[in-house]
C-alpha positions in Angstrom: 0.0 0.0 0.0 3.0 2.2 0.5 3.7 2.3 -3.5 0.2 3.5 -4.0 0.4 6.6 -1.3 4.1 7.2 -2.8 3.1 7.1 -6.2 0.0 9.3 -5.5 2.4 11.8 -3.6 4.6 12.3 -6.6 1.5 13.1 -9.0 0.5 16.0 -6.6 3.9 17.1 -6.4 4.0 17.6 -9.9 0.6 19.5 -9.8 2.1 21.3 -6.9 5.1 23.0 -8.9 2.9 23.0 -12.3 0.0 25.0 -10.2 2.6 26.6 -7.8 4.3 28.1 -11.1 1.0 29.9 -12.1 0.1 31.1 -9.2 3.3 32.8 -8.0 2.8 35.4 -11.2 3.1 38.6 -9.8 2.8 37.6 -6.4 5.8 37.7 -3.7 6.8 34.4 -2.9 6.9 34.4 0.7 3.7 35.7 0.4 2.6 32.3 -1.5 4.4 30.1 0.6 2.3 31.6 3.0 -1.0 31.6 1.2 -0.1 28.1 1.0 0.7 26.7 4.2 -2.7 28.2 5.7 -4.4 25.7 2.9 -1.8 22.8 4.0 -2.8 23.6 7.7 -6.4 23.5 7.8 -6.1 20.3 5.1 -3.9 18.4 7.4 -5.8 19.4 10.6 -9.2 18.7 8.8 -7.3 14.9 8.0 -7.0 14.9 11.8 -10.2 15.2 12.9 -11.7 13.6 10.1 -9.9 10.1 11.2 -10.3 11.3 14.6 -6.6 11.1 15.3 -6.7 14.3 17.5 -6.7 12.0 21.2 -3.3 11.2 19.9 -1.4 14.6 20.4 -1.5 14.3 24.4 0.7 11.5 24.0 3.5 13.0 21.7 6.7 12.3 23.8 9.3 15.4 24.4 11.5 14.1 21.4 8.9 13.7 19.1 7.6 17.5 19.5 11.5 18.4 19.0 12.0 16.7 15.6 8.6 17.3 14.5 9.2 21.1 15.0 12.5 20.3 13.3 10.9 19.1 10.8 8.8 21.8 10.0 10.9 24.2 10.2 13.2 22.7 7.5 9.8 22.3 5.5 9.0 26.0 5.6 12.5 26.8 4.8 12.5 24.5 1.9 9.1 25.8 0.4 10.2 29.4 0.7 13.3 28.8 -1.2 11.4 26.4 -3.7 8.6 29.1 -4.5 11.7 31.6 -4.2 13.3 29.8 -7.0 10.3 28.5 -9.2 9.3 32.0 -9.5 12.6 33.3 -10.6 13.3 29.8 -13.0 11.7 27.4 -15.2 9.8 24.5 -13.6 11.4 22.3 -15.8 14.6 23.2 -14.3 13.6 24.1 -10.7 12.0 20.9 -9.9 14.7 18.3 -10.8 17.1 20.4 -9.0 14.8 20.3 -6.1 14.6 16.3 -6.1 18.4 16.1 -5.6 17.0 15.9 -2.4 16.5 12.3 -3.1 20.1 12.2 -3.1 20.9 14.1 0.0 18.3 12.1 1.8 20.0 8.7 1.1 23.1 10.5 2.6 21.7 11.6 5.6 19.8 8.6 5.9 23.1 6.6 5.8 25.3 9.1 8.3 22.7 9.8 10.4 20.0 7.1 10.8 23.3 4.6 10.1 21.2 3.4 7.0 23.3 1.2 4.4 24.4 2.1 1.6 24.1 -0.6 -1.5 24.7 -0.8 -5.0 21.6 -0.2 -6.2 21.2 3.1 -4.0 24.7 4.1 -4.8 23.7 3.5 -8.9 20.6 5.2 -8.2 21.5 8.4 -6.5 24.3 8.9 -9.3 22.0 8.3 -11.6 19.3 11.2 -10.1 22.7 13.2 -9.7 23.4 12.8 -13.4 19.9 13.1 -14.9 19.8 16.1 -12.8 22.6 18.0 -14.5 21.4 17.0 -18.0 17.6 18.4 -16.9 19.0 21.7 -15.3 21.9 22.5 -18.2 
């Protein structure tokens, strides 16, 4: 089932940058960011209450609120500097430069969370490297 929620997730990404790129027209960035994180907020919290998930947040542990803030906070900073840059670029160059996050994730995933390394995700990420360069020349 995982596949089908990751597959769905990269579809509305797309629609995300295709519909973030025509909205941003004349209008700050920050300001869209903005505009859109209100709609991403009352979404998720709607998701909340709608599976009835809410009884859950008393029993968040210390660390979890930590990272989670963490968390968001590298989101917002990444979504100001992804509208930042989709407004000033193409989309077509602005998004595969953005997925080289795919590549720093494996990274971190491997110093940090002492995930391993193979073959095939060592192939892979040169690979998103590579394609990347050729997409963003």
């Amino acid at each position: 089932m995982w596949l089908a929620y990751a597959l769905a997730s990269s579809v509305f990404a797309a629609l995300t940058s295709i519909l973030a790129k025509i909205g941003i027209e004349g209008v700050n960035s920050n300001l869209a960011t903005a505009v859109r994180t209100v709609v991403v907020l009352a979404m998720a919290w709607a998701m909340v209450f709608v599976t009835r998930a809410q009884d859950g947040l008393a029993h968040i542990s210390p660390r979890s609120w930590l990272f989670l803030i963490l968390s968001g906070l590298a989101t917002g900073a990444s979504w100001l500097c992804y509208y930042k840059a989709l407004q000033m670029g193409d989309a077509s160059k602005v998004v595969p430069i953005d997925k080289l996050s795919v590549v720093i994730t494996l990274a971190l995933a491997a110093l940090l969370l002492h995930e391993e390394f193979t073959i095939k995700s060592l192939l892979g990420c040169a690979l998103i490297a590579a394609g990347t360069l050729i997409l963003a020349l």
